[in-house]
C-alpha positions in Angstrom: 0.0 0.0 0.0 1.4 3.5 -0.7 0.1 6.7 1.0 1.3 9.8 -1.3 2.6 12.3 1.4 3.7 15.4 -1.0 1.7 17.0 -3.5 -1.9 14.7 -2.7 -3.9 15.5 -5.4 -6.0 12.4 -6.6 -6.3 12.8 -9.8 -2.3 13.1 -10.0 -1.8 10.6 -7.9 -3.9 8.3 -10.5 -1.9 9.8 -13.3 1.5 8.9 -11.9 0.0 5.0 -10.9 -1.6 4.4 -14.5 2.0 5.7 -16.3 4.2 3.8 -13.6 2.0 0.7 -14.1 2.0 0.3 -9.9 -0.4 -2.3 -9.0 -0.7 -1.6 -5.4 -3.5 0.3 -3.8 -2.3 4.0 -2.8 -3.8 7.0 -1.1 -3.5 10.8 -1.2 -3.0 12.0 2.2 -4.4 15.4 3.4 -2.7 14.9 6.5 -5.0 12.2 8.3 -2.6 9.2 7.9 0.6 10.8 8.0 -0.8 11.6 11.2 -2.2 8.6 12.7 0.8 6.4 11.4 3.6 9.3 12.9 5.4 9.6 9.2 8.2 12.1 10.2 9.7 11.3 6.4 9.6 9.9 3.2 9.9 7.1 2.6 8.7 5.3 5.7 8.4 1.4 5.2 6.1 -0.8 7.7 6.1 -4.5 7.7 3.1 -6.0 9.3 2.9 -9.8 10.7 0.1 -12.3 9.6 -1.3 -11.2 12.6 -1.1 -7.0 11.9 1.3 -6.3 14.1 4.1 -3.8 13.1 7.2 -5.8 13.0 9.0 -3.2 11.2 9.8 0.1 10.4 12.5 2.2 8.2 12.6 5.9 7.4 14.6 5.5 4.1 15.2 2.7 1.9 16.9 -0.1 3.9 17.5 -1.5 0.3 16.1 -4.9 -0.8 18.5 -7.4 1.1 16.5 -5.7 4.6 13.3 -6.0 3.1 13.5 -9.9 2.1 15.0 -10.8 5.3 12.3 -9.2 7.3 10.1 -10.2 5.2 11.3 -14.1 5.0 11.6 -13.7 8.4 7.5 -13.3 9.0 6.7 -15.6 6.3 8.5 -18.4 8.1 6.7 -17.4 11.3 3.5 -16.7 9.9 3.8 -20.7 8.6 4.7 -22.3 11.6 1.9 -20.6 12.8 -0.5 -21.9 10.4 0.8 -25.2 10.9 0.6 -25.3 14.9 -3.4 -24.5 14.6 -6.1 -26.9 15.4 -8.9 -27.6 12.8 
């Protein structure tokens, strides 16, 4: 998910996503989520569990090696966890 912090006009906002090609869902903030999320920068990055809980968080790139690990990380977690559940 992307929240546009600068500039957040919608219909730009759509303009940039349909040339870019981005297939993620992103909003234009007026204020409300930078506020409620405590964005002090761009970019911010959140990882979130299976289970919504922030695991995660970078002001700046942390580049892509930080991102898989973390994100392997959960994945590995979130499986084990999947697996340990009664049905």
């Amino acid at each position: 998910m992307g929240v546009n912090t600068v500039g957040s006009l919608e219909k730009k906002l759509k303009e940039v996503m349909d040339k870019e090609k981005l297939t993620w869902r992103s909003f234009a903030d007026d204020g409300a989520i930078t506020s409620k999320w405590n964005l002090h920068g761009t970019p911010t990055l959140y990882v979130l569990d299976h289970k919504g809980v922030i695991r995660q968080k970078w002001l700046g790139s942390p580049g892509e090696r930080a991102i898989e690990a973390a994100l392997q990380k959960l994945i590995k977690e979130a499986e084990r966890d999947g697996n340990n559940t009664t049905r």
